[in-house]
C-alpha positions in Angstrom: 5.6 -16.1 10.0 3.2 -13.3 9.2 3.9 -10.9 6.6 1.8 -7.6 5.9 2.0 -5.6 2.6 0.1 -3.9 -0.4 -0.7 -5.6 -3.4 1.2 -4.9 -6.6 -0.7 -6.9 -9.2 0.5 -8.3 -12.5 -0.3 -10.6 -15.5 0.5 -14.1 -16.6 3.5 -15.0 -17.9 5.9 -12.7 -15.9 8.9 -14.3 -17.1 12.6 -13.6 -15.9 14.1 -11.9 -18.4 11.1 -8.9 -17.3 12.1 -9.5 -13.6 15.7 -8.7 -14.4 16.9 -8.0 -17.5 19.9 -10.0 -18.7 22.4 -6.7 -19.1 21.8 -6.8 -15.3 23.2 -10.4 -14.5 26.7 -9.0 -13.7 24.9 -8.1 -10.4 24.8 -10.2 -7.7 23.8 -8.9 -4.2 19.6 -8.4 -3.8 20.9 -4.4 -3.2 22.6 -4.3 -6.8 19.3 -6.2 -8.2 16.6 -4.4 -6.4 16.6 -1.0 -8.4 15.8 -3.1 -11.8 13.3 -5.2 -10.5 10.3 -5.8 -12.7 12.0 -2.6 -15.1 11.1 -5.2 -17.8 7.6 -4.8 -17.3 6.8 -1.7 -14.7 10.3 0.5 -15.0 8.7 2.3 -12.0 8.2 -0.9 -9.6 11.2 -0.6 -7.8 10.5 3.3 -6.8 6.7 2.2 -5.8 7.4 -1.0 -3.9 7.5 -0.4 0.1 8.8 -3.2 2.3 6.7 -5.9 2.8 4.7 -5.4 -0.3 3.3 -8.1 -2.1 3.3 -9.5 -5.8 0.1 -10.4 -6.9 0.1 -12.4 -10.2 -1.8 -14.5 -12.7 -0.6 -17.9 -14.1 3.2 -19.4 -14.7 5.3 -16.4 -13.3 9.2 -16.7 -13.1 8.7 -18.4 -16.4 11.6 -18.6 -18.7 15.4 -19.2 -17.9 16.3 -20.4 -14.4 17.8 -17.8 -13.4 18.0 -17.2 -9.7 19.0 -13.5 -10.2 15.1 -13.3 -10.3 14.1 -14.0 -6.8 17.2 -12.4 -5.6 16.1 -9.1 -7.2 12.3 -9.6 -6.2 13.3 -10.1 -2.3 15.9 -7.1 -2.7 13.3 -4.7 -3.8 11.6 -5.3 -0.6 8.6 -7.7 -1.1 7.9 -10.0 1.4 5.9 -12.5 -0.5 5.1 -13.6 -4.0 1.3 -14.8 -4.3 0.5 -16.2 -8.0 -2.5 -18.6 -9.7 1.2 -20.5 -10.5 4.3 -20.5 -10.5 7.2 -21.9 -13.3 8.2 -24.7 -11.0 12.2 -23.7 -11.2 11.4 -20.2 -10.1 9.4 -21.6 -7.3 12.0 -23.9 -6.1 14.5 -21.0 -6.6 12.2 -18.5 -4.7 12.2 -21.2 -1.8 15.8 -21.9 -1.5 16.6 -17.8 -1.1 14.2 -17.1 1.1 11.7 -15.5 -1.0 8.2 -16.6 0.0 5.6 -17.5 -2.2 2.4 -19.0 -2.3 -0.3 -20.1 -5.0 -3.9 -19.0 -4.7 -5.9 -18.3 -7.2 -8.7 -16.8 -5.3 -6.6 -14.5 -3.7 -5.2 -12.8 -6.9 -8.8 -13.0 -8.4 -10.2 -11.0 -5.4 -7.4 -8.7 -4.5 -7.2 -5.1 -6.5 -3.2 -3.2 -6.8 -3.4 -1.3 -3.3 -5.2 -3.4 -1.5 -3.3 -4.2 1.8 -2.9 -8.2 3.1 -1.4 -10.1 5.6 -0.5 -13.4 5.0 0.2 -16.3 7.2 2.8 -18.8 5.4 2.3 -21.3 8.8 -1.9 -21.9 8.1 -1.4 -20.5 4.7 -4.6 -18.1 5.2 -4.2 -14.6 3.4 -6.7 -11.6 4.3 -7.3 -8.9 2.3 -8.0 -6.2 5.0 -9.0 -3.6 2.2 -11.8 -5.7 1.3 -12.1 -8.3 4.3 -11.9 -11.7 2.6 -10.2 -14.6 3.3 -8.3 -17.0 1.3 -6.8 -20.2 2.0 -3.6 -21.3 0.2 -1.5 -24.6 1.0 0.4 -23.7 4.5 4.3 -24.1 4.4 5.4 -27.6 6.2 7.7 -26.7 9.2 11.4 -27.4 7.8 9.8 -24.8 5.0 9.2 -22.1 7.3 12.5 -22.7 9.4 14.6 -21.8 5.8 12.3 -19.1 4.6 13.2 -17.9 8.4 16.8 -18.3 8.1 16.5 -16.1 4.4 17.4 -19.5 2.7 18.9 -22.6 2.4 22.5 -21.8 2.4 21.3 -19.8 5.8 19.5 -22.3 7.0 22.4 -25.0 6.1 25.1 -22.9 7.9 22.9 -23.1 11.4 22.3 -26.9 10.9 25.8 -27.0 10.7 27.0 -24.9 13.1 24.3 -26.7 15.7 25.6 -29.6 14.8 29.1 -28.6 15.7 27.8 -27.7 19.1 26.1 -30.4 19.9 
């Protein structure tokens, strides 16, 4: 899975309550949650952010409560991937099961300006910078990873387990 976008770069600490407010957790759908996405920090993220862009971050983002509202809105607004120096670990394993890719490098966020453009590679876990032609290496996704970041998460990628397993 390859995924090409520019960078949108923010700090450390990006908690959830500044990727969606809580006065918007009577939304559900990633449509409802994509126009507020980030308004916490950027209001004017979700009117920048083109699809496929990428989040670019510092240290512990999707911090605070364990919200999956957060990923949802993230992937709504149209990024393709989420590359941080780390990640709060239940925002990464939210991000994961809704299909939201993400990756930790902190070489790539160090060396990576807002508007650069990269492509990323979740199978060898490379990311290029083609604004500035680097490469970075980040820990590639093990298969059964990619196959439910492919099916847009696990309750995806459980319904086609199942429904293989009813035709087999």
């Amino acid at each position: 899975m390859t995924l090409r976008g520019r960078v949108h770069k923010f700090g450390a600490n990006i908690d959830t309550d500044v990727i969606i407010p809580a006065h918007y957790l009577n939304m559900y759908t990633p449509e409802e949650l994509a126009p507020h996405c980030l308004e916490g920090v950027d209001p004017e993220f979700a009117g920048r952010v083109e699809l496929g862009d990428m989040i670019l971050a510092e240290t512990n983002f999707g911090c605070g409560s364990s919200r999956e509202h957060a990923p949802l809105a993230i992937r709504g607004a149209g990024v393709g991937c989420v590359v941080a120096k780390s990640f709060a670990r239940i925002f990464y394993r939210n991000a994961i099961n809704l299909g939201l890719p993400i990756l930790e490098c902190p070489e790539a966020v160090d060396g990576s300006d807002p508007g650069d453009e990269l492509v990323v590679e979740l199978e060898s876990g490379v990311i290029r910078n083609l604004t500035k032609e680097t490469r970075f290496q980040a820990k590639p996704y093990p298969e059964f990873m990619l196959e439910l970041l492919a099916a847009g998460g696990l309750v995806e990628y459980t319904k086609r387990r199942l429904a293989a397993t009813k035709r087999s």
